[in-house]
C-alpha positions in Angstrom: 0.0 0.0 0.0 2.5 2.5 0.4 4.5 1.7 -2.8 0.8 2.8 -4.0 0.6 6.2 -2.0 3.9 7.0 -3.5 2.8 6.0 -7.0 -0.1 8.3 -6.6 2.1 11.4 -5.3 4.8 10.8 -8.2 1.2 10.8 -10.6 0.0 14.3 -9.1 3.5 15.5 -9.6 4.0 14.8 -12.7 0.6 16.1 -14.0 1.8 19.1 -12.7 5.7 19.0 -14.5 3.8 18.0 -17.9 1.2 21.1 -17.5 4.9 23.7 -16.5 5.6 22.5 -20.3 2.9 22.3 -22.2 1.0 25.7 -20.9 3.2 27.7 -23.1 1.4 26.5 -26.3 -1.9 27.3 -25.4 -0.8 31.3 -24.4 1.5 32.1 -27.3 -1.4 33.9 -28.8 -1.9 36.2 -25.4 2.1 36.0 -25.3 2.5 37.1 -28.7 0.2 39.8 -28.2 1.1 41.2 -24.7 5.3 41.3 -25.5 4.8 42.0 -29.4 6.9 39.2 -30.8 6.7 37.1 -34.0 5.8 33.6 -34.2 9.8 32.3 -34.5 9.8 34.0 -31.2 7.2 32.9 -29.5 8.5 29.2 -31.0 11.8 30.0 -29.2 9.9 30.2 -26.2 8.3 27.1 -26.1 11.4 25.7 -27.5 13.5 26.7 -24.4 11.2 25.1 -22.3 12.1 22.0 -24.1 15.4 22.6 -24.1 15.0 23.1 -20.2 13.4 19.4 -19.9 16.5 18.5 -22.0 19.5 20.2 -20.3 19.7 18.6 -16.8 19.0 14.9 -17.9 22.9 14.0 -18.5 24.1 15.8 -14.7 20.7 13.9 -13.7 21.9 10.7 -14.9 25.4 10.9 -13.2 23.6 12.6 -9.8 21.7 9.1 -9.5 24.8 7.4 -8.6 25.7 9.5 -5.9 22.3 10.1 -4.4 19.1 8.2 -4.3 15.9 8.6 -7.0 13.7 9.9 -4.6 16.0 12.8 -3.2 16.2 13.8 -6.8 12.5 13.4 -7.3 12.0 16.1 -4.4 14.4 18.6 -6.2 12.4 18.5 -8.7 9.3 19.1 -7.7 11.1 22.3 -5.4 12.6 23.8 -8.4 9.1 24.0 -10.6 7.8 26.0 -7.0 10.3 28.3 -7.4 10.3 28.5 -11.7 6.5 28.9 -12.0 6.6 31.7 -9.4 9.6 33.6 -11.4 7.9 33.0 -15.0 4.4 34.7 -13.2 6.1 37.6 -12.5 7.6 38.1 -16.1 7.4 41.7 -17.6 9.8 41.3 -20.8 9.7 38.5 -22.9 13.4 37.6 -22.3 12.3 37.2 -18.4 9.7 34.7 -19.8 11.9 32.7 -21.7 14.1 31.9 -18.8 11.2 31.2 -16.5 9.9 28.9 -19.4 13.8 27.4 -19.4 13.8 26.7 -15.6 10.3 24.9 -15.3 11.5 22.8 -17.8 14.7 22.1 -16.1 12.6 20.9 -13.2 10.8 18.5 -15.7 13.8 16.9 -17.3 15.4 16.3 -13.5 12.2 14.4 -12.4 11.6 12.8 -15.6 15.7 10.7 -15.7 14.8 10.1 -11.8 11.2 9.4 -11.5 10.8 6.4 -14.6 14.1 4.3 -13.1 12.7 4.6 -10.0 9.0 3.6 -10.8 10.4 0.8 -12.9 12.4 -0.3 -9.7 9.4 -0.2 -8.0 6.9 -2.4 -9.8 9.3 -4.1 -11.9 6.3 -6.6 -13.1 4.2 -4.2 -15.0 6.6 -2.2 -15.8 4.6 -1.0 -19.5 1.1 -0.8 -17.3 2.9 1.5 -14.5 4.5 3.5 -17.4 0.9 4.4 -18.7 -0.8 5.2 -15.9 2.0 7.8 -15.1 2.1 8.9 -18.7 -1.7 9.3 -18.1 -1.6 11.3 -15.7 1.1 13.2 -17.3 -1.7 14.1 -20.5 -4.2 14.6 -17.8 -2.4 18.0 -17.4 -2.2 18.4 -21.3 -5.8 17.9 -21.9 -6.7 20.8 -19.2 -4.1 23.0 -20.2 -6.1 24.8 -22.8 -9.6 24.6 -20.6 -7.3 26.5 -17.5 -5.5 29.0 -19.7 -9.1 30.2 -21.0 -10.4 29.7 -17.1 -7.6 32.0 -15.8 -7.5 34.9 -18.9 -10.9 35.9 -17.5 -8.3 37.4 -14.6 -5.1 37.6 -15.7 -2.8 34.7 -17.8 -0.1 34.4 -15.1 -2.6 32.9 -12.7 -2.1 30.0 -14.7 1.5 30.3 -13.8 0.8 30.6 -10.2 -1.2 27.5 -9.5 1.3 25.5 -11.5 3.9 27.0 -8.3 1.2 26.9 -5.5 0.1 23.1 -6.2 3.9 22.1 -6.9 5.0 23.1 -3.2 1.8 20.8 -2.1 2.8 18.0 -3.9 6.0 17.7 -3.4 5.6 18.2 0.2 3.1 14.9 0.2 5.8 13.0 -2.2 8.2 13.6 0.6 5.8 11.9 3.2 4.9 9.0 1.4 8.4 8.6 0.3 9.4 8.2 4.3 6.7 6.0 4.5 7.8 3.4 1.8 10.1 0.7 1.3 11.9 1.9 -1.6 14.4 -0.5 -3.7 17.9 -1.3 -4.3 17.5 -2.0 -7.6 19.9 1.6 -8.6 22.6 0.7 -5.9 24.7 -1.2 -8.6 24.7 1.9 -10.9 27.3 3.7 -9.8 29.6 4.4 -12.7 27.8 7.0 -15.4 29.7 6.6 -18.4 30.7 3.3 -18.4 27.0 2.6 -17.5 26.1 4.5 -20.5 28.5 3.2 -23.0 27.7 -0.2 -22.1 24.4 0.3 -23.6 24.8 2.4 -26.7 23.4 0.0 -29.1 20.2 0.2 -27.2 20.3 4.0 -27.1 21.1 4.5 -30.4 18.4 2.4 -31.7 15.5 3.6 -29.8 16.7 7.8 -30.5 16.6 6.2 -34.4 13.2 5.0 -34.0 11.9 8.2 -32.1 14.0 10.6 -32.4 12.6 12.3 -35.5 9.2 11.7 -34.7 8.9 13.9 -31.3 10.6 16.4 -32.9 7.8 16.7 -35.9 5.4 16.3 -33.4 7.1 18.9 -30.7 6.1 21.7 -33.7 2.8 19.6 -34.4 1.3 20.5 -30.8 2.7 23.8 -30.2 1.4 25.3 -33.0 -1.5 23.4 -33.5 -4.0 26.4 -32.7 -2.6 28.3 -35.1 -2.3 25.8 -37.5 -6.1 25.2 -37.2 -7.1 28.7 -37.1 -5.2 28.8 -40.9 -7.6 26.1 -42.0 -10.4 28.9 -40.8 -11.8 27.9 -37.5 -12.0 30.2 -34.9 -10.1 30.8 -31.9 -12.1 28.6 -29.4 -12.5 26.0 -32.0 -8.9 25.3 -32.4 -8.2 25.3 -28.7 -10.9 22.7 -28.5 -9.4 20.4 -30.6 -5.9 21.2 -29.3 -8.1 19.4 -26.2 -9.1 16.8 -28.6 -5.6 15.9 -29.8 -4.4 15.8 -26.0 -7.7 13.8 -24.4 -6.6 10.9 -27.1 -3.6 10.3 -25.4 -5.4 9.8 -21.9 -6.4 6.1 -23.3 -3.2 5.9 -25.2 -0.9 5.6 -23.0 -3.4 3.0 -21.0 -3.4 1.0 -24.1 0.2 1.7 -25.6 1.7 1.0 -21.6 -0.3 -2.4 -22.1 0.7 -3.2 -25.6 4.4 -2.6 -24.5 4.4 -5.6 -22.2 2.8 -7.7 -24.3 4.1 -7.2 -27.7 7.8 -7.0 -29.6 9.4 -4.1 -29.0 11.0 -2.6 -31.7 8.1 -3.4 -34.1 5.5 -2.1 -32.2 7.3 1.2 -32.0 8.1 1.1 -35.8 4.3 0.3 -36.3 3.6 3.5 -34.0 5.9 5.7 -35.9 4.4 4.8 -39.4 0.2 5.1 -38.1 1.7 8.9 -36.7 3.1 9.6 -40.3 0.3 8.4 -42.4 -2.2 10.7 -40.1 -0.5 13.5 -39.7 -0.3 13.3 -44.0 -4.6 12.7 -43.8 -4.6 15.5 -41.5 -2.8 18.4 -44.0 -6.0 17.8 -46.4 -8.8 17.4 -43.9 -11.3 20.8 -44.0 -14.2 20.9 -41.8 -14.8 20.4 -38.1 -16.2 17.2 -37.5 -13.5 15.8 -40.1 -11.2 17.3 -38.2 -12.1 15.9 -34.4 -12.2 12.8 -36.2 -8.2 13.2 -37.3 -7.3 14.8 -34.1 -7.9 11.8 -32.3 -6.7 9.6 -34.2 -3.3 11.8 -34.6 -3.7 12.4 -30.3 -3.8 8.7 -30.4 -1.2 7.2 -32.0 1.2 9.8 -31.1 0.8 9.6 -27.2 1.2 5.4 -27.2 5.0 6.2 -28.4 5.7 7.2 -25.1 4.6 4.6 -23.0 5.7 2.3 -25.4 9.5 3.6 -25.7 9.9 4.0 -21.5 8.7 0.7 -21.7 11.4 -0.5 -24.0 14.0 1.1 -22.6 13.5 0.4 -18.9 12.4 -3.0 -19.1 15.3 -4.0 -21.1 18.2 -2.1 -19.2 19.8 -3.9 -16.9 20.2 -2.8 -12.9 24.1 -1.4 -13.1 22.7 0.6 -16.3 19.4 1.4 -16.4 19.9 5.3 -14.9 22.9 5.9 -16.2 21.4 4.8 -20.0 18.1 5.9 -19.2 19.7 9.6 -18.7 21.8 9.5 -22.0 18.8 8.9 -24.2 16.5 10.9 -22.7 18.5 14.2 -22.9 19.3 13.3 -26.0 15.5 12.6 -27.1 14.4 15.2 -25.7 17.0 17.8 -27.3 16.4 16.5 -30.3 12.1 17.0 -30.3 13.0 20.8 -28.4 14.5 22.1 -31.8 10.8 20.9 -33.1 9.0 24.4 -32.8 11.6 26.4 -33.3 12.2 25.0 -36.8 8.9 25.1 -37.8 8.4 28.5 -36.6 11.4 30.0 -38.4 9.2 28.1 -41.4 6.2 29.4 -41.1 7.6 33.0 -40.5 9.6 32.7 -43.7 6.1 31.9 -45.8 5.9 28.3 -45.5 2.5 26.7 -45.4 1.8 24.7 -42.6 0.3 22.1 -44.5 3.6 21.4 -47.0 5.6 21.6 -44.1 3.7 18.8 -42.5 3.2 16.8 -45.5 7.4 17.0 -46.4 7.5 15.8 -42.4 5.4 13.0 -43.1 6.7 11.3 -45.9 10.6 12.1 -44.4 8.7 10.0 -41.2 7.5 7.3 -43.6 10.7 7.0 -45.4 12.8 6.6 -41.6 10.6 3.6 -40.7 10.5 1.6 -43.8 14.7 2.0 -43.4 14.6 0.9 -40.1 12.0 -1.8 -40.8 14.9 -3.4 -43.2 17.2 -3.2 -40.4 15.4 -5.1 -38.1 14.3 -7.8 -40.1 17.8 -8.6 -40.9 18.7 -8.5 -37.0 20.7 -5.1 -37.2 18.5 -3.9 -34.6 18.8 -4.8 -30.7 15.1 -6.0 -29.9 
């Protein structure tokens, strides 16, 4: 039972890390508006909170063999506090950006920590655990639009400020129920960071290969999807709705893909992902109409969130005890790195004329291209599975 008050504290908290990066997307509009800045700009902003998530994962990594995954876990949650309160009080957009930058270094800290230490934790069901915590995770991405409209009616920093408020509550309760638990020994053998790392590279390189590209078409995909569906002519509440809609799809994703993991082979299922994501991301650039376009948006929400799930689940499961931090940290910085560039690039696009739609269709058929390569691979056992 307390392994399972934890597990519920480490789900609150990460709702709340997952809504410190997303909430960006939804107020670039306001942002845009209030600091009078360009759309590469306002891309750069939501790219350095990516680049945030992505900066601390390596120090992360090598800070889990000196110090255990729930200390680390805490920091986390402590810095976000602190972050969310100093992007609230923003007056230039340059003060923004670095708020944006530090609530997404408290993201990428828990993130390297928080998945070793859940898959330590109920190493059985490990794919299961792994959804529920991604659920909870999209929870905060499905209400991020629904709260930024909520809190405009007073001001758009209050959005900010209950992201800092409910963080200090949080991790105050993580801290109890961590006391509280019998926690595992399952990281004590990973100890050295590089050699950990190294030891593993085939695995690393192989999953970045699969995923890499993907969340960083998708990075652009949901930040500017608003604006993208306000070019196809629907109105401003409209798009935000099915920004919702793309986001409430991955609720039951990652319940299904976190299943599907455990149950199916790896690298195929991930391949099999990546392909479904390219082919409706291409239906989606010539869908008009809103009911066609809920329709899409699930299905693109859909597939795109059981990647997650699916890759944790391939990664963790499969890393061994002396390695699985130490590896764990060395793809995800890497991963996530790679998807931050996402909506910068496609905002320096768009600004330079660029239709949303060709840019999305070129992304697809690059996407399409990358699997059928790596399908190859695999089947001729060039691929760690």
């Amino acid at each position: 039972m307390s392994r399972t008050r934890l597990f519920a504290s480490l789900c609150g908290l990460v709702f709340l890390l997952n809504l410190a990066r997303i909430i960006f997307a939804p107020l670039l509009d306001v942002i845009i508006a209030e600091f009078t800045i360009g759309e590469a700009a306002a891309g750069l902003l939501v790219t350095l909170a990516w680049i945030g998530s992505a900066s601390p994962r390596l120090p992360t990594g090598w800070l889990l063999t000196k110090v255990p995954r729930h200390y680390v876990v805490l920091g986390s949650g402590t810095i976000l506090a602190v972050a969310s309160g100093f992007a609230a009080t923003a007056t230039t957009i340059e003060h923004l950006m670095a708020g944006a930058f530090l609530m997404g270094i408290a993201s990428g800290t828990y993130f390297v920590s928080a998945n070793p230490l859940l898959s330590e934790l109920f190493p059985g069901r490990v794919g299961r655990i792994m959804g529920i915590h991604g659920a909870a995770s999209q929870i905060a991405a499905v209400i991020a639009a629904p709260l930024v409209t909520l809190t405009l009616v007073v001001d758009w920093r209050l959005s900010l400020w209950l992201i800092a408020i409910g963080s200090v509550v949080v991790t105050a309760y993580t801290g109890l129920a961590a006391r509280r638990t019998e926690l595992p020994t399952a990281g004590a053998a990973d100890r050295q960071f590089v050699a950990g790392a190294l030891s593993e590279w085939r695995l690393i390189v192989t999953a970045l290969a699969i995923v890499g590209v993907t969340s960083f078409v998708w990075q652009g995909v949901f930040n500017f999807y608003e604006l993208y569906m306000q070019s196809k002519g629907l109105s401003t509440r409209a798009s935000g709705l099915l920004l919702s809609v793309v986001f409430a799809a991955g609720i039951p994703a990652f319940f299904v893909g976190g299943d599907l993991a455990d149950r199916l082979p790896r690298v195929p299922y991930l391949l099999g992902i990546v392909a479904c994501f390219a082919a409706s991301l291409f239906v989606l650039t010539f869908v008009e109409g809103v009911v066609g376009l809920i329709a899409i948006s699930s299905v693109v929400g859909f597939v795109i969130h059981s990647l997650f799930p699916a890759t944790d689940t391939f990664l963790l499961d499969t890393l061994p005890d002396s390695s699985r931090g130490s590896a764990y940290a060395v793809f995800s910085s890497v991963w996530m790195l790679t998807q931050a560039l996402g909506s910068l690039v496609l905002g320096v696009f768009i600004e330079h004329g660029y239709a949303y739609d060709s840019v999305f269709r070129v992304a697809a058929v690059f996407l399409a291209v990358t699997v059928v390569v790596l399908a190859l691979l695999e089947r001729r056992g060039r691929l760690p599975n």
